[in-house]
MARBAVEX-799674 format. One line per 10 residues: for each residue x, y, z of C-alpha. Coordinates in Angstrom, 3 decimals. Each point is the difference from the previous one (the first is absolute). Example, Ala and Ser with C-alpha at 12.3 -4.5 7.8 and 13.67 -1.06 7.14 Angstrom:
BEGIN
12.300,-4.500,7.800 | 1.370,3.440,-0.660
//
This chain:
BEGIN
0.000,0.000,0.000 | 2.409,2.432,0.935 | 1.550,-0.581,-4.002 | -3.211,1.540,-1.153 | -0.353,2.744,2.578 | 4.042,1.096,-0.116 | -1.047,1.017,-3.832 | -2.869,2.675,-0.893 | -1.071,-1.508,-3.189 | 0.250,-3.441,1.303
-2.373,1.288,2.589 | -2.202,1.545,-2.430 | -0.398,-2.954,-2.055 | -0.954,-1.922,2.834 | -2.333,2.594,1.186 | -1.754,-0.368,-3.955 | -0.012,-3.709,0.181 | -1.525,0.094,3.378 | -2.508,2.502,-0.789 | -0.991,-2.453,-3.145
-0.436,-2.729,2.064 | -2.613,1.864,2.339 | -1.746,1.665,-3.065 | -0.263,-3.677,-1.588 | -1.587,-1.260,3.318 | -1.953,2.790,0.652 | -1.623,-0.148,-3.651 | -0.672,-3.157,-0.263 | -1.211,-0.286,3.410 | -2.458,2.117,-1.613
-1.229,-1.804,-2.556 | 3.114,1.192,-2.400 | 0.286,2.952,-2.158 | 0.165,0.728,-3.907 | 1.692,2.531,-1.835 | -2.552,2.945,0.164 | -0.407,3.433,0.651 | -0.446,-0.918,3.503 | 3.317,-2.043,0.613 | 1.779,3.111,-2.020
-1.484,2.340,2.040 | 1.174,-1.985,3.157 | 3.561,-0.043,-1.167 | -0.131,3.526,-0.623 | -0.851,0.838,3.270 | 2.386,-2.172,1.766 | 2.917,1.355,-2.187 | -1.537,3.806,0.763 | 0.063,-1.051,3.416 | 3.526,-1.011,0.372
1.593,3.132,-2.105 | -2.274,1.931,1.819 | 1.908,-1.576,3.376 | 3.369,0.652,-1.405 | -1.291,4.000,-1.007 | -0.998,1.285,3.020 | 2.291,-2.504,2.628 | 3.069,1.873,-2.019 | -1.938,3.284,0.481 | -0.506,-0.659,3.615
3.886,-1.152,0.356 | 1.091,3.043,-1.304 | -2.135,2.276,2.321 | 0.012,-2.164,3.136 | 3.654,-1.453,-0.169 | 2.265,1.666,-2.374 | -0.961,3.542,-0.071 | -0.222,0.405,3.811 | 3.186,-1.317,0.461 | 2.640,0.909,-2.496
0.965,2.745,2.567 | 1.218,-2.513,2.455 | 2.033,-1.610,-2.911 | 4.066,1.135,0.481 | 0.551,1.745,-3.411 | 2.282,-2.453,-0.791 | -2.764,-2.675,-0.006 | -2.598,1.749,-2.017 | 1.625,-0.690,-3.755 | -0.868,-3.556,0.806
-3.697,0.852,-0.072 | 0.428,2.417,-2.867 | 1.691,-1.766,-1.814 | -1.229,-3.301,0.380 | -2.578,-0.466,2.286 | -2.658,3.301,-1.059 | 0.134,-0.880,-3.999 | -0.994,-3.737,0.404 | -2.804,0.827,1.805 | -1.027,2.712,-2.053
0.339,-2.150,-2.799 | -2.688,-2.413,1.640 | -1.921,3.010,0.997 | -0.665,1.570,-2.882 | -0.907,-3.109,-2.115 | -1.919,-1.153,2.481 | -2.095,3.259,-0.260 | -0.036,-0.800,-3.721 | -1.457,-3.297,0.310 | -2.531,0.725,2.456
-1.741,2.643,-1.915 | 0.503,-2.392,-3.044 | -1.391,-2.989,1.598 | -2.985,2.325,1.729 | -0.999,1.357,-3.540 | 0.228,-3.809,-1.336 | -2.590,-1.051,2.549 | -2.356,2.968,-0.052 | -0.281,-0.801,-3.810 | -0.060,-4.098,0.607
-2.778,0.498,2.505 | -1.660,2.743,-1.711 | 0.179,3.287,2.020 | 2.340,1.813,-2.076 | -1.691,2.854,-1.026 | -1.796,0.408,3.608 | 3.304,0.080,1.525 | 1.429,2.207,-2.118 | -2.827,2.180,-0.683 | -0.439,0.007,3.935
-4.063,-0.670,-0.793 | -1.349,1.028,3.535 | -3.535,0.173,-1.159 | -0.162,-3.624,-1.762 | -0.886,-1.312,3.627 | 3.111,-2.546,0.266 | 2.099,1.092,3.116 | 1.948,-2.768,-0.548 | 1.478,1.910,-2.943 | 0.033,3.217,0.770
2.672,-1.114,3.201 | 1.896,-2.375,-2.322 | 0.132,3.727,-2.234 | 1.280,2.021,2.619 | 2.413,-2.745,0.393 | 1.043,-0.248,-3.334 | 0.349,3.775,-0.241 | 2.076,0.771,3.209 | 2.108,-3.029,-1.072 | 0.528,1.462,-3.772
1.033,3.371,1.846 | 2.467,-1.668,2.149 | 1.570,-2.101,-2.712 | 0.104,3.098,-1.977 | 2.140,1.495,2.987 | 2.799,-3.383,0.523 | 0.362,0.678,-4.061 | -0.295,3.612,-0.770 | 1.326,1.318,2.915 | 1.335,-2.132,2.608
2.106,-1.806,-2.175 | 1.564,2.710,-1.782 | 1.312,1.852,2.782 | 1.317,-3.077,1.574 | 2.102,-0.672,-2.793 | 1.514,3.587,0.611 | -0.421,-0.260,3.941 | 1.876,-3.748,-0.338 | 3.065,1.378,-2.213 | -1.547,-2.489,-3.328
-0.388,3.691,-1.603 | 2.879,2.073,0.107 | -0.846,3.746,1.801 | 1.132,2.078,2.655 | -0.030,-0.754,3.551 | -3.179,2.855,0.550 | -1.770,-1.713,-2.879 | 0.597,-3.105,2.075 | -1.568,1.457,2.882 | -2.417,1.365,-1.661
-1.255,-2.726,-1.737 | 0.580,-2.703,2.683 | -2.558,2.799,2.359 | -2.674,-0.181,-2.977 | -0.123,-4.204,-0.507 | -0.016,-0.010,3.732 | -3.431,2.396,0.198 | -1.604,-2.001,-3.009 | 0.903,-3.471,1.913 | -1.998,1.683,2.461
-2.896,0.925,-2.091 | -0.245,-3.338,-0.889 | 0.320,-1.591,3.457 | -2.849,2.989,0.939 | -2.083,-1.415,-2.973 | 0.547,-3.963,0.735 | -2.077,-0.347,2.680 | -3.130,1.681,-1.827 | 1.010,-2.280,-2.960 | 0.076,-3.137,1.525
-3.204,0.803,2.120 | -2.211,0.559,-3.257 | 1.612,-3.044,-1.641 | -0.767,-2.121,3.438 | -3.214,1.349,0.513 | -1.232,-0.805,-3.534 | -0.148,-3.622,0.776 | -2.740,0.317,2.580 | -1.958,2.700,-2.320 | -2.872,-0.337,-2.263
//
C-alpha cells in the first residue's frame, strides 16, 4: 500500500479504479444504467463537483494558509513558494475555474436549464433555477477574476513577468484583493448552488 500512496498518480489511479468499482456496484445495485442523457448528466456533475473541489480548496489555501502567512516566512524562504510552490497551484487553480464553469454550462444544457440559468428567468416559477443562476453567474465572475486579473498580476507579482520591484508590489496587492473578492463571493456561490437541490 504504501507503493501506491508514496506516488501521487499511483494514488490517483487507485482513487479512479476505486471510485469505478463503487459506481459499478452502486448502478447495478440499482437495476443498472444505460448510456443516456441521464448517466451523462450524472458524470457531468460528479466531474463539476470535483474541479469545483480543487477551485475553491486552492482559493481557500491561498486566503487561509498562504496569504496570511508569507510574513512569517524568513525572506530567504519565500522564493521557494514563488518560485515553486505559488505557480503549481495557480496552475490547478485557474484550470480548475475553467472546468467548473465548463462542466456547469455542459449540465445546464444536458439537463435543460440553460437558457433559465443564464437568462436568470425569476418569473418562470422554477427557484431551483434561478439559485443554480446566481450560482452560475457569481461563479463566471470569479473565474473571470483567477484569469483576467488574478492571474496576470501574479505572473508580475511571482517574477514569471519581468517588471520592477513597485510593479511587483503593486500587482501582488491587486491579485491579493481579487482572491478576496472571490473568497467574499464563494460562500454566496456555493449556497445558491447547494440550495438548488432542495428547490422546486
Amino acid at each position: 500500500m504504501s507503493k501506491i500512496l508514496s506516488s501521487l498518480s499511483k494514488t490517483i489511479y487507485a482513487s479512479f479504479s476505486l471510485t469505478i468499482v463503487l459506481f459499478l456496484l452502486l448502478f447495478f445495485l440499482n437495476g443498472g444504467f444505460a448510456f443516456d442523457r441521464l448517466f451523462w448528466s450524472w458524470l457531468c456533475r460528479f466531474l463539476h463537483v470535483i474541479v469545483a473541489i480543487m477551485w475553491i480548496g486552492l482559493l481557500w489555501y491561498f486566503n487561509f494558509v498562504q496569504i496570511p502567512n508569507m510574513k512569517k516566512i524568513p525572506d530567504d524562504q519565500k522564493p521557494a513558494i514563488g518560485k515553486v510552490i505559488a505557480p503549481a497551484a495557480l496552475f490547478y487553480f485557474r484550470w480548475a475555474a475553467f472546468f467548473t464553469i465548463l462542466s456547469g454550462l455542459i449540465l445546464a444544457l444536458l439537463n435543460g436549464y440553460f437558457y433559465d440559468v443564464i437568462t436568470l428567468s425569476i418569473n418562470n416559477g422554477v427557484p431551483k433555477h434561478t439559485a443554480i443562476g446566481i450560482g452560475m453567474w457569481l461563479g463566471v465572475i470569479m473565474a473571470s477574476n483567477v484569469w483576467f486579473v488574478i492571474w496576470p498580476n501574479q505572473k508580475r507579482a511571482l517574477g514569471i513577468v519581468e517588471c520592477d520591484n513597485e510593479t511587483k508590489l503593486k500587482s501582488a496587492n491587486i491579485a491579493m484583493l481579487f482572491s478576496r473578492t472571490n473568497t467574499l463571493l464563494s460562500l454566496p456561490m456555493l449556497l445558491s448552488m447547494v440550495a438548488a437541490q432542495n428547490l422546486y
